[in-house]
VOGU-3710 file (C-alpha; in Angstrom, 3 decimals, decimal comma):
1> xxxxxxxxxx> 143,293/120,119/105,331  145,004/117,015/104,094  143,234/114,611/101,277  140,127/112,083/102,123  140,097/108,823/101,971  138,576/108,239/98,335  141,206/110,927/96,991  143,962/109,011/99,318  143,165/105,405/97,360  142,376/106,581/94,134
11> xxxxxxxxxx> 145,579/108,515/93,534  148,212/106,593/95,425  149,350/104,796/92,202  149,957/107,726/90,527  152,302/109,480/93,494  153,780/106,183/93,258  155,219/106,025/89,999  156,227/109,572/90,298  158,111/108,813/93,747  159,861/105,162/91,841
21> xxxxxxxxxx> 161,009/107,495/88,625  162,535/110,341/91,421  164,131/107,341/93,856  164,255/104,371/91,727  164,339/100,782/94,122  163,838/103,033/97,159  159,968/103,759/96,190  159,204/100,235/97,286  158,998/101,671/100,826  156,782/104,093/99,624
31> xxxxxxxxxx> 154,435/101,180/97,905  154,793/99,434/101,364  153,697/102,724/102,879  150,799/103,413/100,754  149,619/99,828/101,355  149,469/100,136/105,083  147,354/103,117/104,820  144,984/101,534/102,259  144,120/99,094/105,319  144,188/101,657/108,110
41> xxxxxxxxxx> 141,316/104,151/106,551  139,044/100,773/106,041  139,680/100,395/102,105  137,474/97,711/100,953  138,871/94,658/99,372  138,420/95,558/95,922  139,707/98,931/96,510  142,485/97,220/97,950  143,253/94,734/95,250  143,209/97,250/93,023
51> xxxxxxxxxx> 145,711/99,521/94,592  147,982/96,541/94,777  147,754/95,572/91,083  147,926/98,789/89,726  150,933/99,859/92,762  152,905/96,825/91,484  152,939/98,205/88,180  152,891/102,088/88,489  156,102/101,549/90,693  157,874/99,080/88,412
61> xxxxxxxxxx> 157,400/101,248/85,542  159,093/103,951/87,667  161,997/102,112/89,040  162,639/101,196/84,942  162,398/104,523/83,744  164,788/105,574/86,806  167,890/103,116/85,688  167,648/104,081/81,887  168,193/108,038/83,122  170,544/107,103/85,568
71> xxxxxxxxxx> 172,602/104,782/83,139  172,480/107,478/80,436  170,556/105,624/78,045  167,776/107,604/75,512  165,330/109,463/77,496  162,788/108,394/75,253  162,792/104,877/76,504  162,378/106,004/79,842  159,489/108,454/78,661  157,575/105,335/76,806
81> xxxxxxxxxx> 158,002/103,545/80,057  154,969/106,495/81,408  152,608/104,416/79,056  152,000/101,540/81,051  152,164/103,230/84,631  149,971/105,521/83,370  147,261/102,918/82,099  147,522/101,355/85,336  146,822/104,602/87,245  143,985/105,362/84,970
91> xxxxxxxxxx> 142,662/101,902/85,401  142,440/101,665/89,221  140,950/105,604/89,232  138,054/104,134/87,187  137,822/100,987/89,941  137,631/103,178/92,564  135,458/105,887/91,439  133,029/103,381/90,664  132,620/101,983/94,066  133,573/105,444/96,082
101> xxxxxxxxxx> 131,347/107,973/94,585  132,368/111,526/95,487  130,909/112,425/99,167  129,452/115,898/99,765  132,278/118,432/100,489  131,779/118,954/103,977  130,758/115,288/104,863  132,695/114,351/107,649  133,491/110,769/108,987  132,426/109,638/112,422
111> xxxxxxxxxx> 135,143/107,643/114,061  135,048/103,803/113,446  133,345/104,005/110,243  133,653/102,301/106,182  133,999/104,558/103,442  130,676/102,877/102,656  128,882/103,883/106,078  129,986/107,856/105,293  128,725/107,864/101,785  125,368/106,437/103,103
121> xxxxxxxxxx> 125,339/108,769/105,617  126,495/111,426/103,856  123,764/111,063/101,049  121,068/110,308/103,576  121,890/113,371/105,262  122,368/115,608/101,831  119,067/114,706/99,998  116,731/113,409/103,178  117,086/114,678/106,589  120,087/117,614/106,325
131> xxxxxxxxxx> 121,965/119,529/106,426  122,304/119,727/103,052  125,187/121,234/101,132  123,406/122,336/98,067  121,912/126,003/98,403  118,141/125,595/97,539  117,934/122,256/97,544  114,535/121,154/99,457  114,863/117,862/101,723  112,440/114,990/102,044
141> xxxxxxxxxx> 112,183/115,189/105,570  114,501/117,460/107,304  115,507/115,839/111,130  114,391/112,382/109,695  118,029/110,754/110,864  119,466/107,395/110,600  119,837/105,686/113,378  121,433/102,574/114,155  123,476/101,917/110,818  124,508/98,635/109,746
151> xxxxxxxxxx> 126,042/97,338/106,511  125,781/93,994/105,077  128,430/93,499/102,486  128,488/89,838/100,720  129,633/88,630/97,234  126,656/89,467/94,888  125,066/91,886/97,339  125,501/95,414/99,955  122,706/96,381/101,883  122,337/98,167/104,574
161> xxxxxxxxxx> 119,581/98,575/107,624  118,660/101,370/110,289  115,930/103,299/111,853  114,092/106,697/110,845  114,209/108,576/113,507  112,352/111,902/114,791  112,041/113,584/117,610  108,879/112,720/119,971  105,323/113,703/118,292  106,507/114,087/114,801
171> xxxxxxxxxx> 105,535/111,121/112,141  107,611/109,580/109,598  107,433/110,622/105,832  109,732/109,092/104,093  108,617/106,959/101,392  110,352/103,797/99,726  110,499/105,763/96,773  112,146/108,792/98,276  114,780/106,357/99,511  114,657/104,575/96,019
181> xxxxxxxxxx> 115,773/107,972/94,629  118,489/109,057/96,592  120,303/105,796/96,503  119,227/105,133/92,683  117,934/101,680/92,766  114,456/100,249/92,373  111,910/100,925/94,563  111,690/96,609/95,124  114,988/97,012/97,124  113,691/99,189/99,822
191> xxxxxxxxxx> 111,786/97,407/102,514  110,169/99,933/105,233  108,450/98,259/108,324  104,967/98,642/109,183  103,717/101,485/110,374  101,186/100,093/112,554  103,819/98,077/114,422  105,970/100,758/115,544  105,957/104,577/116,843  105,130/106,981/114,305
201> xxxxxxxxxx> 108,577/108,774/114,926  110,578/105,769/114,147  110,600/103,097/111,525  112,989/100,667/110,513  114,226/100,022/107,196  116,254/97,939/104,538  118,292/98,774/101,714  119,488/96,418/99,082  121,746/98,459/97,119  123,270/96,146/95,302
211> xxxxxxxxxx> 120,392/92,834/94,578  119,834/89,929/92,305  116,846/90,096/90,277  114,397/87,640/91,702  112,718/86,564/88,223  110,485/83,405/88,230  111,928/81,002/85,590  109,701/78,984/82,382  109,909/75,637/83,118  110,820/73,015/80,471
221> xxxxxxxxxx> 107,222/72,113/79,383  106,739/75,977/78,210  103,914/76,952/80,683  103,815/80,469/81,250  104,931/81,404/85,126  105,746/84,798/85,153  103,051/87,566/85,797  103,624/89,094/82,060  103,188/85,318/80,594  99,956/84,200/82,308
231> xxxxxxxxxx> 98,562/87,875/81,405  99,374/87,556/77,953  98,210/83,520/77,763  95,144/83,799/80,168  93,655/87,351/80,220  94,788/89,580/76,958  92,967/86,332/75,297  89,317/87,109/73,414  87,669/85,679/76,267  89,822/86,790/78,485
241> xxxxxxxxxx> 89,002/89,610/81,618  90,839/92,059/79,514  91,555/91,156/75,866  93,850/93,069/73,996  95,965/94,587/76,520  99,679/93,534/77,860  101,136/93,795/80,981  104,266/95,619/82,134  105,244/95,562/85,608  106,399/97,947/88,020
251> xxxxxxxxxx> 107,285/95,693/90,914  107,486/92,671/91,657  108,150/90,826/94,941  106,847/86,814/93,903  104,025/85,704/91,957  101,283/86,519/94,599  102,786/90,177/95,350  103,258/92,320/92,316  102,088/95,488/91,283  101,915/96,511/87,219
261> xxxxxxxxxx> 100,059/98,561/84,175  97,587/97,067/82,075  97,651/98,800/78,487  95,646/98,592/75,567  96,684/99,964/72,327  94,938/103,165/71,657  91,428/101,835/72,980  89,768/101,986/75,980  90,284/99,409/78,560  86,798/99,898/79,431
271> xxxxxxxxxx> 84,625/97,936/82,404  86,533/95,205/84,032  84,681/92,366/85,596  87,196/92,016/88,605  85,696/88,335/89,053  86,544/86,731/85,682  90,630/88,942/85,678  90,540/86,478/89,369  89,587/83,440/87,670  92,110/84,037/85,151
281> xxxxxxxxxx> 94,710/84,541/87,490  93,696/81,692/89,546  93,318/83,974/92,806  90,701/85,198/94,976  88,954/88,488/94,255  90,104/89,916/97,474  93,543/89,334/96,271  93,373/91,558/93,449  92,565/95,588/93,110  92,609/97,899/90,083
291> xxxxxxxxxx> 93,599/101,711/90,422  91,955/103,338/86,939  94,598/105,793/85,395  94,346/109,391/83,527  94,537/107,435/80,481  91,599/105,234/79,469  94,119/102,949/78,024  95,894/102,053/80,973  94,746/100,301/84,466  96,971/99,698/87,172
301> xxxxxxxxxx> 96,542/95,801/88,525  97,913/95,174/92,149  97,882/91,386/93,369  98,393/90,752/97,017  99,406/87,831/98,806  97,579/89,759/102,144  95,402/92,042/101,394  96,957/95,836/102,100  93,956/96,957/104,376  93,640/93,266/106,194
311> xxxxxxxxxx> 95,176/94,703/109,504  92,871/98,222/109,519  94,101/101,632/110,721  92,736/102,322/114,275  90,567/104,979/114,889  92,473/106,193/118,175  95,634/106,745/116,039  94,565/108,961/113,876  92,430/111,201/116,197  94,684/114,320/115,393
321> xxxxxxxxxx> 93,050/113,955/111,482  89,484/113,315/112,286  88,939/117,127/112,432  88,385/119,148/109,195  91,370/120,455/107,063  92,349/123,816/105,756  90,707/122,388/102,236  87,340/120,871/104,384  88,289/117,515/103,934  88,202/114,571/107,242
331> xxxxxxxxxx> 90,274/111,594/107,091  87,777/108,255/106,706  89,828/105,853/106,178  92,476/104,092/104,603  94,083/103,618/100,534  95,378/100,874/99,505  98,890/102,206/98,607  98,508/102,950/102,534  97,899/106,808/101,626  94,764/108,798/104,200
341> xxxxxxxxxx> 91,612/108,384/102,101  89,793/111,750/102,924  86,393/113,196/102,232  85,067/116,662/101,907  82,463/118,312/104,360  82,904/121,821/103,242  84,643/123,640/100,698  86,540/127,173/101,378  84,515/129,943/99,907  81,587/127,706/98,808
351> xxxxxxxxxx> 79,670/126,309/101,606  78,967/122,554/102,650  79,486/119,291/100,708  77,424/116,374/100,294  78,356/112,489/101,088  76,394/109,440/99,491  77,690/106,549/101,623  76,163/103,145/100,203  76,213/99,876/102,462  74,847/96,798/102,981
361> xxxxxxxxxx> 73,850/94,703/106,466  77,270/93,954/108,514  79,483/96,460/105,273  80,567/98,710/107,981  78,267/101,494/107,171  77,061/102,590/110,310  80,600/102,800/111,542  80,844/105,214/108,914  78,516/107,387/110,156  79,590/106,942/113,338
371> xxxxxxxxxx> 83,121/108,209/112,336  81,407/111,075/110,084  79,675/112,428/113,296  82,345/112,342/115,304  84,535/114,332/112,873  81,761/116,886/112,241  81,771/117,180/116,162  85,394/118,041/116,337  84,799/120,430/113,414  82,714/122,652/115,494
381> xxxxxxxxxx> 79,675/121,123/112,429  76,069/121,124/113,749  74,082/117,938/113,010  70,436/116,994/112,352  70,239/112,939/112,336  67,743/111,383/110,600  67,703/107,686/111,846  64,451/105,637/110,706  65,571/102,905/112,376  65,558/103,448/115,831
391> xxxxxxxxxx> 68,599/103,375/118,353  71,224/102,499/115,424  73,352/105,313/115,445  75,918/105,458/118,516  76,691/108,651/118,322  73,072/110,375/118,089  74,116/112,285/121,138  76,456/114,120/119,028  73,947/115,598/116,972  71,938/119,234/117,177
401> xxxxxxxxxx> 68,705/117,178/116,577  67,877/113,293/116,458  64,730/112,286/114,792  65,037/108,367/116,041  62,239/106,818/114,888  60,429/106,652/111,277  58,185/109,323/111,981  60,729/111,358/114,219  63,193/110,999/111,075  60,567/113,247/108,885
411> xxxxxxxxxx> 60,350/115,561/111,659  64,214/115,661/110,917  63,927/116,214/107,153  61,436/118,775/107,768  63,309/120,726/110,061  66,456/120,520/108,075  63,839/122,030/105,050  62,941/124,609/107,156  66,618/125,899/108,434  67,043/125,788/104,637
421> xxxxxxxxxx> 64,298/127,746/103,511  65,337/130,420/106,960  68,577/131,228/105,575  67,966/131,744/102,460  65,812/133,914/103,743  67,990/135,746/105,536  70,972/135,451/103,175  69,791/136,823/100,414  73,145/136,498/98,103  75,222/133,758/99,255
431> xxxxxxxxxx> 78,126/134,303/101,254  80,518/131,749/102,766  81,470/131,595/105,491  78,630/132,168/107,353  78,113/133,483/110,662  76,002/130,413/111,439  77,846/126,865/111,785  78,255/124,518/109,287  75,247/121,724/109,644  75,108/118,104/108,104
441> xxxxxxxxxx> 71,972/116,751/107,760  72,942/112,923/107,970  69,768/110,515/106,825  70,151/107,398/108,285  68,756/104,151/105,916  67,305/106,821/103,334  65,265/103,817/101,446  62,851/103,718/104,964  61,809/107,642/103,982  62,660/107,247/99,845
451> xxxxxxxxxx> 60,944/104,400/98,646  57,664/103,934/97,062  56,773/101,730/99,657  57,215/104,255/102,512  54,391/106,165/104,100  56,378/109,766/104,011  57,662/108,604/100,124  56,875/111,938/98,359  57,236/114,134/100,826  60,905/112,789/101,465
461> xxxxxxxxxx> 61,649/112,270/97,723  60,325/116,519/97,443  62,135/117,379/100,409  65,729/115,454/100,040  65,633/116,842/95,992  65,251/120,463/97,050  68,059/119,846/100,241  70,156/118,620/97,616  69,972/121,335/94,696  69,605/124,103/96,896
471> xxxxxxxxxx> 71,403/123,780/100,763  75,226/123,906/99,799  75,625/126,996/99,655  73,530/127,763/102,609  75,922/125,714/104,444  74,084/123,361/104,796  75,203/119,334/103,684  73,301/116,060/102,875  74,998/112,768/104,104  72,672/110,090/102,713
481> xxxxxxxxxx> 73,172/106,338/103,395  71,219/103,458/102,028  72,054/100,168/101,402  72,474/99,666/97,874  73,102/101,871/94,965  70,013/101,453/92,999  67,521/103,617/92,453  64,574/102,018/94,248  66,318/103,130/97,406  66,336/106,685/96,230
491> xxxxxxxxxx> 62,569/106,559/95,464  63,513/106,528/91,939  64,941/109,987/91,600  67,589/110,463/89,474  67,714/114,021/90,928  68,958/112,826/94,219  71,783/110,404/93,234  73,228/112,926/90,703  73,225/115,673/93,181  74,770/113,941/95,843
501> xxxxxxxxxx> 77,877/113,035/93,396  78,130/116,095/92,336  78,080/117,963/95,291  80,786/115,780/96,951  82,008/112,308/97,601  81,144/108,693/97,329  81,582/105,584/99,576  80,598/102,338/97,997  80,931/99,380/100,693  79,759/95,818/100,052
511> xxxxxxxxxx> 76,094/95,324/99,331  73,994/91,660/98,857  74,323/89,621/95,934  72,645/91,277/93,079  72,270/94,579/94,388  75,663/96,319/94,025  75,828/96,279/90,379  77,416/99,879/89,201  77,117/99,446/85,864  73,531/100,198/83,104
521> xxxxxxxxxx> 71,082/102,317/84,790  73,234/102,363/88,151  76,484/103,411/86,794  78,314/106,111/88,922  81,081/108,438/86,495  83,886/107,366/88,090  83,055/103,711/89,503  82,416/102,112/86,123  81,726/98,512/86,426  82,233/97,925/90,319
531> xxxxxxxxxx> 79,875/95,186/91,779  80,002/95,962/95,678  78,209/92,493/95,619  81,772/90,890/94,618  83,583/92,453/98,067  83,800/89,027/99,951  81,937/89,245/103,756  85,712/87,807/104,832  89,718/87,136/104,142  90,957/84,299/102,805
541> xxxxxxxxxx> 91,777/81,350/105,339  88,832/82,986/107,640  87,090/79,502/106,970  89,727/77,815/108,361  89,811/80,038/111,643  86,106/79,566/112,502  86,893/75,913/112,334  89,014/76,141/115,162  86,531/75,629/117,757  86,760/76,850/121,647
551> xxxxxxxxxx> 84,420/75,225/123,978  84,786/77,581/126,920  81,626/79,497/126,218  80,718/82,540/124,326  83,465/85,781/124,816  81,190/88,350/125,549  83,438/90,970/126,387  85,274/90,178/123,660  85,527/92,513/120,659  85,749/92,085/116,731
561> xxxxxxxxxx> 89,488/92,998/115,063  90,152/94,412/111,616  91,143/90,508/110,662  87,808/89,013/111,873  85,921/90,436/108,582  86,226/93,108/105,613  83,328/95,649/107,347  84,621/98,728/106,167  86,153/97,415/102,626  85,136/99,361/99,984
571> xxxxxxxxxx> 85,600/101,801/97,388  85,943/105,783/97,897  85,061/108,316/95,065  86,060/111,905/95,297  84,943/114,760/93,419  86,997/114,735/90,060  88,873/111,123/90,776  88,493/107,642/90,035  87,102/105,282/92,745  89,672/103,972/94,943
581> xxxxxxxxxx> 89,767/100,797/97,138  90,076/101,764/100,705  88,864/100,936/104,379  87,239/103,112/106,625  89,160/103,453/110,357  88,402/100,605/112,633  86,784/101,494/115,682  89,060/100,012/118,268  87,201/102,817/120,851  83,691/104,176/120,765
591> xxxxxxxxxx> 83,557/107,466/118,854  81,203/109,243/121,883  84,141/108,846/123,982  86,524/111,012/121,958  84,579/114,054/122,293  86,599/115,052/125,355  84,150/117,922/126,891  83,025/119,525/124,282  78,949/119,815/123,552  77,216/119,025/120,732
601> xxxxxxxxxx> 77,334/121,976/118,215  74,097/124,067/118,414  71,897/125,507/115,229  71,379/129,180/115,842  68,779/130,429/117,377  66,495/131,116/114,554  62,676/131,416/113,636  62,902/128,021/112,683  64,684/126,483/115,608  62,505/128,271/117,514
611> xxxxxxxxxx> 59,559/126,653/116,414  61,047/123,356/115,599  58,868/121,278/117,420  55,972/122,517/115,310  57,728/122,426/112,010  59,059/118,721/112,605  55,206/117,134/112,933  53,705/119,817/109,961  53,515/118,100/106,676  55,192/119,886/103,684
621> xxxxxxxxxx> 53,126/118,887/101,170  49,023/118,926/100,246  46,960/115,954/101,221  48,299/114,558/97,513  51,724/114,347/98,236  52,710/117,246/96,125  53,158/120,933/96,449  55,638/121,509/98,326  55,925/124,559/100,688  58,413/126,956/99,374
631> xxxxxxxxxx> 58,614/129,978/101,659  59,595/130,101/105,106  56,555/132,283/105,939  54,226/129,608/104,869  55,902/126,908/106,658  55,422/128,691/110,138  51,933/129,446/109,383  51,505/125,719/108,326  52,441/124,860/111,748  50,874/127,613/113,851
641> xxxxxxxxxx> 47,833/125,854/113,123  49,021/122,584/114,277  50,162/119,826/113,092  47,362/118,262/110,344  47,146/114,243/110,055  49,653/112,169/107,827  49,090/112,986/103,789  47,785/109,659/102,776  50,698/109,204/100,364  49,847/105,417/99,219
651> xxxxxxxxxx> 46,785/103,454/98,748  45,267/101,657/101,699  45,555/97,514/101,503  43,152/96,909/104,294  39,811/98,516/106,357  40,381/101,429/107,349  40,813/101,969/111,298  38,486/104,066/113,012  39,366/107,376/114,682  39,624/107,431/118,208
661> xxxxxxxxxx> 37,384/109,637/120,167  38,913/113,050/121,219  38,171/112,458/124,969  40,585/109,366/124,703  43,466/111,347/123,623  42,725/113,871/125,924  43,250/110,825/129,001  46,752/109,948/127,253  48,691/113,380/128,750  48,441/111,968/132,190
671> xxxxxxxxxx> 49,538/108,619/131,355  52,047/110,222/129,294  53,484/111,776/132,584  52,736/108,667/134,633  55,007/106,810/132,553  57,822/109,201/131,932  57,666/109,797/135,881  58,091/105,980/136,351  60,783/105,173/133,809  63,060/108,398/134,792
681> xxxxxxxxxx> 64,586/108,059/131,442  64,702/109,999/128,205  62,139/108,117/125,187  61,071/108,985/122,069  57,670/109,611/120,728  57,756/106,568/119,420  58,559/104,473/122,468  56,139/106,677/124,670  53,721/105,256/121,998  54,649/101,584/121,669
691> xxxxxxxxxx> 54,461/101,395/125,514  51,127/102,944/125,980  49,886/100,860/123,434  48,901/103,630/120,633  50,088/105,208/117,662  53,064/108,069/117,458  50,546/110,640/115,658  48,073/110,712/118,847  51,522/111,029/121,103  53,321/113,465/119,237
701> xxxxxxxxxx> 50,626/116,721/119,944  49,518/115,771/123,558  53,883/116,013/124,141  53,515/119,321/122,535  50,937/120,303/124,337  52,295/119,131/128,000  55,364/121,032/126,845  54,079/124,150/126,383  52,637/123,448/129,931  56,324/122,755/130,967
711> xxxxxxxxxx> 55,378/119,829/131,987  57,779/117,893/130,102  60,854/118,898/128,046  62,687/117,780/125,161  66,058/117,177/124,255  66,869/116,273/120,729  64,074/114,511/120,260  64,036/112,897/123,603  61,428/113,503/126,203  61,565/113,132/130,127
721> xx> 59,254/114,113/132,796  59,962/117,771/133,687
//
């Protein structure tokens, strides 16, 4: 096998002189020789003026040395003459190896290509896709090829462009910083397209291997321009956002798109109040986000010209991940470095896992839930929904059980108490997994059941405290969401709260003015001085949109994009991290309709299933609020004798109401039927009671009572005419 190319250029000077001291004048054919093939194998043009310069004088030196032996002169003359060819050889070697490093051993050239296309290639194909020619050596992304090749060579700069390509249904993994590795340059001079704008098993990409710094310059007054300068002038000051600490940067792409670490000597950085580091920086709080470190010191600072999570990641492509991991987690979202922001439901040889997701009106919290009960559904995960507010949830029809309603929502809690209380009666020692599934109780605007003001207060506040101390490791999981972090909403229990974190994750979206404050009383371990009140309700220039007005009427069948607001911005805390900023998936299709054919998950058929219906309208607690029932015996003897009235659990503001007379709510069963007959469609208690003019209490036990009668039936909580 003759030499390469790189061994072909480098020592051609060398054979050179050797040939002109054998030959004498004759080696200039040689020279003319070894020029010619310089151009045909594509030498570059520094590789080629090199080879020239240092030819000229390897050769020259030879043809010397060759008249003072052949004239009979000193041979030492002749020998010193070896000085200077040899410098020159040595010289261009040291060009040459500079710009031709040494390609893999095996790497072989595809016809038509530059010395500088194979090394790419070869390197590409040696440290990211393969084969590779090192024995052990483990690839980024073996079959991740470059495709379409093309090299951009200019005075101060070589880059080069292409496409990652994989066969059909795999996804790229190749990171900027993978590439950044192999090629040894910054991480700045790799661009990678956007995923969202092209198929997941190709993505272009752009190399810079050779670049100019781009460094903003000080202008002539002395006003500080570059990132490190207005940090050190405008918020390492006393009064600045974060006083003592300097900035060094890790990238930088212009003055509205860098990334860097904050540091403070040996001290804590401590809370940062995002709003003032804005106003120092003279940017928007959307445009900036802070990624806490292992080090107390440190913070990492990201500005953003547009916002990372602006454009959303769809819910339909990422279907595949909805469904629960090896580990228990499901994907909800999105990072801001782009990474899957994931959430436990269950972990492996424990049992269940609790959620606290925390939300304001039009925060994207019920898409949320809608995305949690779609990924419990494709997790084979029962559900009981507790939903206060009726005919919120989308996907109730995914759940086991739907208490829809305020009083239908207790029936809920109770019933998740009592399946509870029924396996720990029949597990005696925990062990996971279970033969039973999995089941997420998900409570639905928790401060409608929690708070003081609520009619079921301390029953709720007894029942959610035991469900979240006790349930995990029954299998059993709390998903709580309220709409803002403070402990009003909880019914004051710091029980609850503390629980839930421990016990799993944490999603903190945006929340009205003065009511997302994570910091005193409210302070979460992890999320140390967020205000969810300071997430703006919409991106900058979204002002400026609105104002463009169209006349043609109102779009109904239009639908919202990603762009049109920041509903599902927020912050994601998992067990043992710091919160994160991320977005939850943007529902570009309805959750229900990704179920494909699969039922909702069923509860086992237990004593308390079984008698669900009586356990969801039997109170849990004495006519005081308090005592709660603690065995599952008692709580089916509670409701064997039917369901008593409502614990008056606060004091009564006005004159009391008169009971109705018995014979009157014996006359509701047939209007009952009447009406269920007429509107052939499944209600709640609650409507069945708001249309016959009465209240849900007087409703709930004639239903009971007609269904015993199989007159009527129920279907997670909804009632028809049998």
């Amino acid at each position: 096998m003759g030499p390469t190319r790189a061994q072909f250029i480098q020592y051609a000077p060398a054979a050179l002189a050797v040939g002109a001291l054998t030959v004498g004048p004759w080696s200039a054919l040689a020279a003319a020789a070894a020029g010619v093939g310089a151009w045909a194998v594509n030498a570059s043009a520094p590789a080629l003026r090199s080879l020239i310069a240092c030819g000229i004088t390897a050769t020259g030196s030879g043809i010397a040395a060759h008249q003072i032996i052949t004239s009979g002169m000193n041979p030492l003359i002749a020998l010193g003459l070896a000085v200077p060819a040899g410098a020159a050889a040595l010289a261009h070697h040291r060009n040459t190896t500079s710009e031709l490093p040494t390609l893999p051993a095996t790497a072989t050239a595809a016809p038509g290509q530059t010395s500088q296309v194979q090394l790419i290639t070869a390197w590409w194909a040696e440290f990211i896709s393969g084969p590779t020619q090192t024995e052990g050596r483990k690839l980024i992304q073996p079959g991740a090829d470059l495709a379409h090749l093309a090299l951009d060579v200019g005075d101060e700069h070589v880059s080069f462009t292409g496409v990652i390509t994989l066969p059909q249904g795999q996804q790229v993994r190749v990171k900027a910083a993978d590439i950044a590795a192999v090629y040894q340059i910054p991480v700045s001079q790799v661009e990678m397209g956007d995923a969202k704008h092209y198929a997941p098993n190709a993505l272009p990409i752009t190399v810079h291997l050779t670049k100019a710094a781009e460094q903003p310059q000080i202008t002539a007054t002395g006003t500080p321009t570059t990132p490190e300068q207005v940090w050190a002038a405008h918020v390492a000051v006393p009064e600045g956002a974060m006083p003592g600490t300097t900035l060094a940067l890790t990238r930088y792409d212009g003055p509205l798109d860098w990334e860097g670490i904050a540091t403070r000597d040996r001290k804590a950085i401590g809370t940062v109040n995002i709003q003032d580091l804005a106003g120092n920086l003279d940017l928007e709080t959307i445009q900036i986000a802070l990624a806490p470190t292992d080090k107390p010191s440190q913070m990492g600072v990201r500005v953003m010209k547009e916002h990372a999570l602006m454009h959303g990641t769809m819910l339909s492509s990422v279907v595949d991940e909805l469904a629960m991991d090896a580990r228990g987690y499901i994907r909800l979202g999105t990072y801001i470095d782009a990474r899957p922001a994931l959430v436990p439901l269950a972990q492996p040889g424990s049992g269940a896992r609790h959620l606290y997701l925390v939300g304001g009106s039009r925060s994207g919290k019920s898409g949320c839930l809608e995305q949690v009960l779609l990924s419990a559904h494709r997790s084979r995960i029962g559900v009981i929904l507790a939903s206060p507010q009726a005919g919120t949830i989308a996907g109730a029809p995914l759940s086991a059980y739907c208490g829809d309603g305020l009083d239908e929502a207790m029936g809920a809690l109770r019933l998740a108490y009592a399946m509870m209380l029924d396996r720990e009666a029949r597990y005696r020692s925990p062990s996971f997994p279970f033969t039973d599934p999995l089941i997420l109780t998900v409570i639905d605007e928790a401060h409608m059941l929690l708070s003081v003001s609520s009619p079921y207060h301390l029953e709720a506040k007894a029942i959610v405290e035991q469900l979240t101390r006790r349930s995990l490791k029954r299998g059993i999981g709390v998903v709580l969401a309220t709409q803002t972090p403070l402990a009003e909403d909880l019914g004051n229990s710091t029980v609850i709260r503390s629980q839930l974190l421990i016990g799993g994750g944490a999603v903190f979206l945006r929340c009205a003015r003065g009511q997302g404050s994570l910091v005193g009383a409210n302070a979460v371990e992890g999320a140390e001085g967020i205000d969810l009140s300071s997430i703006p309700s919409s991106w900058p220039g979204q002002y400026a949109k609105v104002a463009e007005r169209d006349m043609t009427g109102l779009a109904t069948a239009a639908a919202a994009g990603p762009e049109d607001g920041t509903f599902g911005l927020g912050y994601l805390l998992t067990p043992g991290s710091q919160a994160v900023q991320f977005r939850s998936l943007h529902l570009d299709v309805a959750p229900a309709s990704l179920t494909g054919t699969m039922p909702p998950v069923a509860v086992e058929d237990c004593d308390s299933w079984q008698h669900r219906e009586a356990i969801t309208q039997t109170a849990t607690v004495d006519q005081r609020g308090k005592n709660l029932i603690g065995s599952l015996a008692d709580l089916l003897t509670a409701a064997q004798h039917g369901p008593p009235e409502r614990p008056p659990q606060r004091a009564q503001t006005g004159p009391a109401t008169p009971a109705g007379p018995s014979d009157g709510q014996e006359l509701i069963k047939p209007r009952i039927l009447e009406l269920l007959r007429q509107e052939s469609i499944p209600m709640t208690a609650e409507t069945i009671a708001r249309k016959l003019g009465t209240s849900a209490k007087h409703i709930k036990p004639r239903l009971s009572e007609l269904k015993k009668r199989d007159e009527v039936t129920n279907e997670n909580g909804l009632w028809r005419a049998a």
